[in-house]
Residue frames as qw, qx, qy, qz and C-alpha x, y, z in Angstrom:
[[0.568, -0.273, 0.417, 0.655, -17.26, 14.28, 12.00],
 [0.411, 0.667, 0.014, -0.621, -17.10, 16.59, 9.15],
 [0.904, 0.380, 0.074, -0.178, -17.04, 15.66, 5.87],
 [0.238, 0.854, -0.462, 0.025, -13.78, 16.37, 5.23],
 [0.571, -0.360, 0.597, -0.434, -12.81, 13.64, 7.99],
 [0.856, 0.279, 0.329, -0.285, -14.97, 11.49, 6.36],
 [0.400, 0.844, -0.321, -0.158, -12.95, 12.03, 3.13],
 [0.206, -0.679, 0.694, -0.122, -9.91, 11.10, 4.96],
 [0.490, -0.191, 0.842, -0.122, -10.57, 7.81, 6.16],
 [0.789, 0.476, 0.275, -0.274, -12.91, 6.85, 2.82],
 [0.431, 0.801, -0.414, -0.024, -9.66, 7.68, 0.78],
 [0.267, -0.584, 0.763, -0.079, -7.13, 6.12, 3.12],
 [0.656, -0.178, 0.697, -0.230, -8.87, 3.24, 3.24],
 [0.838, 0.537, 0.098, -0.016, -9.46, 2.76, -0.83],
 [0.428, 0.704, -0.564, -0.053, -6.16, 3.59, -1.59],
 [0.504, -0.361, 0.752, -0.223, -5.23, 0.58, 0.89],
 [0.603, -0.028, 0.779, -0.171, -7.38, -1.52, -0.21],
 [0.656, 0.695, 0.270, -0.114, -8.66, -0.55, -4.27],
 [0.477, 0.818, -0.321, -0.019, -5.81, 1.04, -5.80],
 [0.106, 0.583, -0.796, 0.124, -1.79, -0.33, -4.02],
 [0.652, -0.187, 0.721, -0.142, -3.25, -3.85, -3.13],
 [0.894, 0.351, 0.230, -0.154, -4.44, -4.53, -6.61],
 [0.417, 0.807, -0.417, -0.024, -1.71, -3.11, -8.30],
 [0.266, -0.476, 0.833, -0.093, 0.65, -5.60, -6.22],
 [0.755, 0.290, 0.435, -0.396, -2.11, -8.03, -7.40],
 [0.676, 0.717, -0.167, 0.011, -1.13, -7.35, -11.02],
 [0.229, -0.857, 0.460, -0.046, 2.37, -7.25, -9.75],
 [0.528, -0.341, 0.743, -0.229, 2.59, -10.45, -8.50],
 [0.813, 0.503, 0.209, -0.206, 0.45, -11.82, -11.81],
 [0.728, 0.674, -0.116, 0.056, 3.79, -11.40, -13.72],
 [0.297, -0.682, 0.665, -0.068, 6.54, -12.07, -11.08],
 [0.676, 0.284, -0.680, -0.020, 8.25, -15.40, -11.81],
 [0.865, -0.436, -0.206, -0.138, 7.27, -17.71, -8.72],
 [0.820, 0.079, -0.230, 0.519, 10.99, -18.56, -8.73],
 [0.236, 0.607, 0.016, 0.759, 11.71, -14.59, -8.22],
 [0.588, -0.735, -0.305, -0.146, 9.44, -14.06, -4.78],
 [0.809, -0.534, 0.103, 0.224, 12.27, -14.42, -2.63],
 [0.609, 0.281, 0.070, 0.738, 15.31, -12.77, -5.06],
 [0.428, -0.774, -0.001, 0.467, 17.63, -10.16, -3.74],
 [0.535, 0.755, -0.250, 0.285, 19.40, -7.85, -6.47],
 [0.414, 0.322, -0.667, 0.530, 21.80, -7.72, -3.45],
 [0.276, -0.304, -0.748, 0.521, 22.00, -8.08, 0.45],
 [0.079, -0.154, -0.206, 0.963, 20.80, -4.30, 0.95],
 [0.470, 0.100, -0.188, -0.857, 16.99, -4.76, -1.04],
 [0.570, 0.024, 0.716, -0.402, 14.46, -7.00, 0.14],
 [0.059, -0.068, -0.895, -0.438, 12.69, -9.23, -1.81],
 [0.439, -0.320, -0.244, -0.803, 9.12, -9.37, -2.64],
 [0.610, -0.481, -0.629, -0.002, 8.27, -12.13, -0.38],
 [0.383, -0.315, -0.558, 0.665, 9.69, -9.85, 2.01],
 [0.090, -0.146, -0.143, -0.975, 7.89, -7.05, 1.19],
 [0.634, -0.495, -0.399, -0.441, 4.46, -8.66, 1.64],
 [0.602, -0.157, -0.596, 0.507, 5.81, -9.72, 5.06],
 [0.303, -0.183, -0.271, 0.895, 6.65, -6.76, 5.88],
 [0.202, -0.225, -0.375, -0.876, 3.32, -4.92, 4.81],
 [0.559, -0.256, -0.759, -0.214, 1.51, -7.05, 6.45],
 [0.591, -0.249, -0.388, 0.662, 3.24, -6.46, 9.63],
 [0.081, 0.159, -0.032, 0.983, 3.17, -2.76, 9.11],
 [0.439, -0.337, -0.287, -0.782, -0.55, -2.53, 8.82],
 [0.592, -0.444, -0.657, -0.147, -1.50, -4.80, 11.39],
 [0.521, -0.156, -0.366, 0.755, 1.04, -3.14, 13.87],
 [0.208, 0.140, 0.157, -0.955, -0.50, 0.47, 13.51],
 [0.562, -0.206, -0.179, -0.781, -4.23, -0.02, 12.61],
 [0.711, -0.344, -0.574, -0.214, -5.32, -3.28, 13.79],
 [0.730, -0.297, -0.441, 0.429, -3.43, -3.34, 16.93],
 [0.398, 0.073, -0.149, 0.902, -2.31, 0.22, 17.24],
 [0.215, -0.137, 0.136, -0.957, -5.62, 1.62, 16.59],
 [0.743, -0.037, -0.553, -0.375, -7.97, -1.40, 16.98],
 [0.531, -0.516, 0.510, -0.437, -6.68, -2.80, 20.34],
 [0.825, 0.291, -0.485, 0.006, -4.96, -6.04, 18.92],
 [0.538, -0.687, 0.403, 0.277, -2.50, -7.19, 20.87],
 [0.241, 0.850, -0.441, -0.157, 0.87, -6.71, 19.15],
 [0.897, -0.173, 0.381, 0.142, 2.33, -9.80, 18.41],
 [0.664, 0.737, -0.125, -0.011, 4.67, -8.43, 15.52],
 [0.666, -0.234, 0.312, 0.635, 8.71, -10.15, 14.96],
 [0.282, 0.852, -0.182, -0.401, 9.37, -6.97, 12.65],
 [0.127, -0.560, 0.769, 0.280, 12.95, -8.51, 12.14],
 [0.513, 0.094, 0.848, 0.089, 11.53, -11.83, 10.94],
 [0.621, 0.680, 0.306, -0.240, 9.50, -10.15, 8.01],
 [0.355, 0.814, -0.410, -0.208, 12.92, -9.46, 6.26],
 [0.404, -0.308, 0.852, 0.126, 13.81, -13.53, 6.25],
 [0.460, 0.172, -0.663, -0.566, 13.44, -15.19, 3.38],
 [0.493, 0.002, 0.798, -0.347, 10.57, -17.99, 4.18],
 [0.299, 0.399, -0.416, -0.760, 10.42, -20.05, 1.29],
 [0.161, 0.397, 0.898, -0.101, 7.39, -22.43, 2.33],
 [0.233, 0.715, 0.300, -0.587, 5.26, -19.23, 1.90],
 [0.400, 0.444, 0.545, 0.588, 4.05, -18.79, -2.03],
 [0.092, -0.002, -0.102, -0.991, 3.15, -15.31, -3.20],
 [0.477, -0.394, -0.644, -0.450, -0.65, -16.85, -3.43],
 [0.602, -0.458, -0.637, 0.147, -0.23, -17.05, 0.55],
 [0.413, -0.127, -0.031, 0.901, 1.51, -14.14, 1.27],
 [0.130, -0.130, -0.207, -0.961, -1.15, -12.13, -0.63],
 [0.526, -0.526, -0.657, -0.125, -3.92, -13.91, 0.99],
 [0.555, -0.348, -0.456, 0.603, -2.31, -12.86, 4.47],
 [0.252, 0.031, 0.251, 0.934, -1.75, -9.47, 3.14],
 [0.273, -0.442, -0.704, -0.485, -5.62, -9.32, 1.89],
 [0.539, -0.544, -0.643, 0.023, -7.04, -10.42, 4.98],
 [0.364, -0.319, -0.245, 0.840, -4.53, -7.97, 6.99],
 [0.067, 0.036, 0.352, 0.933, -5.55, -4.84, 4.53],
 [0.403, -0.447, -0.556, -0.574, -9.33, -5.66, 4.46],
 [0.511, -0.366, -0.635, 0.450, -9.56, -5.94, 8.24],
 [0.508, -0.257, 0.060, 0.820, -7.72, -2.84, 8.39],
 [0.099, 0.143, 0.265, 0.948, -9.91, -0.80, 5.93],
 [0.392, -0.607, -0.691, -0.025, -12.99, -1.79, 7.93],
 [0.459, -0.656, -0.330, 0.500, -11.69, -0.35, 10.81],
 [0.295, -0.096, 0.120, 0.943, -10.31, 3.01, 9.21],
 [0.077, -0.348, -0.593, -0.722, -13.71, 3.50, 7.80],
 [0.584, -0.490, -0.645, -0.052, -15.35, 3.18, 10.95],
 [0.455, -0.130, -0.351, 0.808, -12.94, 5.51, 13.38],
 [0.282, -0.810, -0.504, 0.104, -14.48, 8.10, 14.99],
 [0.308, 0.746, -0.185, 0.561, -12.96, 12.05, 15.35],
 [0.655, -0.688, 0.297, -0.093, -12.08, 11.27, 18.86],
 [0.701, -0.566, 0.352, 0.254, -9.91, 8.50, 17.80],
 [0.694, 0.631, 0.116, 0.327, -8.40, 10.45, 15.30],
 [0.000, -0.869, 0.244, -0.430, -7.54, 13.14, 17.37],
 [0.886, -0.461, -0.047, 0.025, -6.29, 10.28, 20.16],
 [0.023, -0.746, 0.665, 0.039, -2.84, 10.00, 21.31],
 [0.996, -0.035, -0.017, -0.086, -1.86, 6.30, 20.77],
 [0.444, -0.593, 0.658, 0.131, 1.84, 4.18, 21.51],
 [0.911, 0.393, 0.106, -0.068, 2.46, 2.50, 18.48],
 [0.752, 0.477, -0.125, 0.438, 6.17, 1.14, 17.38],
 [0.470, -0.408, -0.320, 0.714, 7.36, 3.46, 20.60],
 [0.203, 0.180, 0.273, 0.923, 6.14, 6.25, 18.61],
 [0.097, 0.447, 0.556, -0.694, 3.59, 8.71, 20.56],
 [0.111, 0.051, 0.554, 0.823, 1.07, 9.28, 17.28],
 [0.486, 0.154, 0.085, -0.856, -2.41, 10.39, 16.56],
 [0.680, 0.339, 0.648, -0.052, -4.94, 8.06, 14.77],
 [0.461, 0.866, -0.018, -0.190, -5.21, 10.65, 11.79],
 [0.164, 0.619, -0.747, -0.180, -0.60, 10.41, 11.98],
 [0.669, -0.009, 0.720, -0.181, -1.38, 6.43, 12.42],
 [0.667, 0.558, 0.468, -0.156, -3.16, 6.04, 9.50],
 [0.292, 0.916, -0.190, -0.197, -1.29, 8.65, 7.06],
 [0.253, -0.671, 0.692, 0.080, 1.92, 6.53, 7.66],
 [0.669, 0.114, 0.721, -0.141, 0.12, 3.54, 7.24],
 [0.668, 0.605, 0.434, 0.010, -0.72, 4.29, 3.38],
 [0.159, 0.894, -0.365, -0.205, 2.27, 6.53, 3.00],
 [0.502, -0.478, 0.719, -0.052, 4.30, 3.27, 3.82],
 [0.680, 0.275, 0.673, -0.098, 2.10, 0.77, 2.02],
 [0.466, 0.861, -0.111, -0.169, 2.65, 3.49, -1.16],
 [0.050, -0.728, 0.684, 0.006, 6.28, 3.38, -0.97],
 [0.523, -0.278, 0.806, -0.015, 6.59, -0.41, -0.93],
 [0.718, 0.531, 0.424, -0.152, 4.01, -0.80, -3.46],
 [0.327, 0.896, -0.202, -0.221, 6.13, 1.07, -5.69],
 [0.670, -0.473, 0.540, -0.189, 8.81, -1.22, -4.75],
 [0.484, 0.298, 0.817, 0.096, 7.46, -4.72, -5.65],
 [0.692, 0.672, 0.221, -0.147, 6.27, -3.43, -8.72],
 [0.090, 0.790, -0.592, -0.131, 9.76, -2.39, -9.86],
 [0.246, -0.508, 0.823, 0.065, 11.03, -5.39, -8.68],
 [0.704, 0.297, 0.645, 0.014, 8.33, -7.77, -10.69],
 [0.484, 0.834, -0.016, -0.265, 9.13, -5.67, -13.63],
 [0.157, 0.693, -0.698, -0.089, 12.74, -6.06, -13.77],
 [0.523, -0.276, 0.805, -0.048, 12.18, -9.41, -12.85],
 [0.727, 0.442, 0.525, -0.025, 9.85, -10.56, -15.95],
 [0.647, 0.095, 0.556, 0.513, 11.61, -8.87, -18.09],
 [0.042, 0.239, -0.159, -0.957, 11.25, -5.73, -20.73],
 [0.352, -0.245, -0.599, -0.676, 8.17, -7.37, -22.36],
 [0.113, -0.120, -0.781, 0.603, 6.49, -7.15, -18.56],
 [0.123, -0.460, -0.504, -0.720, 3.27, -5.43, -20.15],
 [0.535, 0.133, -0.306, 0.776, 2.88, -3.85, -17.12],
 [0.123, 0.367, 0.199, 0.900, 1.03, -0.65, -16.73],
 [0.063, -0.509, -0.808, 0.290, -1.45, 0.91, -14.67],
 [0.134, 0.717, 0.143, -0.669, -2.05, 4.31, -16.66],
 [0.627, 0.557, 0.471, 0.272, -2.90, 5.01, -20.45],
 [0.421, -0.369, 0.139, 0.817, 0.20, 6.99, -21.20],
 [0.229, 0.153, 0.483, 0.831, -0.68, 8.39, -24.45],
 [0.232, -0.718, -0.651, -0.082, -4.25, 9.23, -23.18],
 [0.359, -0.857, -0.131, 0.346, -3.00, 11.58, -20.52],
 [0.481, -0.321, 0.332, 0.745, -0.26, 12.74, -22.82],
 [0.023, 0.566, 0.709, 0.420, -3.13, 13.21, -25.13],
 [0.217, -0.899, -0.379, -0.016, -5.39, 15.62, -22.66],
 [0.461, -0.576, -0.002, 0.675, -2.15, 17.33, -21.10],
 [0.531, -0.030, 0.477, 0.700, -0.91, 18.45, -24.53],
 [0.245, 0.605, 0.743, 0.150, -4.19, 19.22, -26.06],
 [0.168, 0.261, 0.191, 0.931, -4.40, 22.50, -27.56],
 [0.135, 0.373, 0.574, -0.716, -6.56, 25.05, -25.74],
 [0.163, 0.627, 0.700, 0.301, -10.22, 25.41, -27.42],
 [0.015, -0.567, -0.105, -0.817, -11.74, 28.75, -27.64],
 [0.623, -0.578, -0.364, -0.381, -14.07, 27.80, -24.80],
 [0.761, -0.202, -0.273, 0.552, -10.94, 26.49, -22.66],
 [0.533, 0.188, -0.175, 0.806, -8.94, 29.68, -23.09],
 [0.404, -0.737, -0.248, -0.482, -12.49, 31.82, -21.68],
 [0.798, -0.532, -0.270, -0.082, -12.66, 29.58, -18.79],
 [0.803, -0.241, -0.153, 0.524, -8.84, 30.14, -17.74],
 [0.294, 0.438, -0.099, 0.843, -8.31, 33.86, -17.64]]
């Protein structure tokens, strides 16, 4: 496989499993326990359903989709509210699903990237498999953070970039040496 390839799946599999799992990590660190399982209305899941439903996603296309699981997913059930399940268990599940899951991405081969595979009724590569998988897993992440924000409150201290830093470098007046290097 070239390196590029490589790339691919080394990336896919950190953002999975280093960057949008902790951040939900932190997330979850400042949700109100009580909150898991709040709806702003009918039409927006809740985090507990969100991990659910992450969970579900990823096992459905990598473990099983490209892994040869068998497919045991109730989609519909990840958007009930199941409120034996703590956020501590939920992200365990989640964990275990995600780390599994970045094994195997790391491991895939350029054959069964380039496979055809039947996943969700949807005729996809390994390479479109995957891409969904962390496009998906983005998008939610984004989510559940919102929603633990608004839930804890405006003093939610929050953050996973050093605004003024980068507002710092962006701004930064061009040195002599800079203004060489960029014509």
């Amino acid at each position: 496989m070239s390196k590029l390839g490589h790339s691919f799946l080394r990336e896919s599999a950190k953002y999975l499993g280093e960057v949008y799992l902790p951040r939900i990590e932190r997330a979850l660190a400042i949700l109100p326990e009580k909150d898991l399982w709040r709806r702003p209305h009918r039409d927006v899941i809740s985090v507990g359903m969100i991990l659910q439903h992450l969970d579900g996603n990823v096992r459905q296309w990598i473990l099983s989709g490209l892994g040869g699981e068998s497919d045991a997913r109730a989609r519909a059930t990840e958007f009930e509210k199941h409120e034996r399940a703590t956020a501590a268990e939920l992200l365990a599940n989640l964990r275990s699903t995600v780390e599994q899951s970045a094994a195997l991405i790391a491991g895939l081969s350029k054959h069964e990237l380039k496979r055809s595979h039947r996943i969700q009724d949807f005729e996809v590569t390994g390479l479109d498999a995957i891409y969904h998988v962390v496009e998906h897993f983005s998008w939610h992440t984004g989510q559940l953070v919102w929603l633990a924000k608004a839930c804890a409150g405006r003093d939610h201290g929050l953050s996973f970039y050093d605004t003024a830093a980068i507002n710092a470098a962006h701004n930064a007046p061009d040195t002599p040496d800079d203004s060489a290097s960029k014509s």
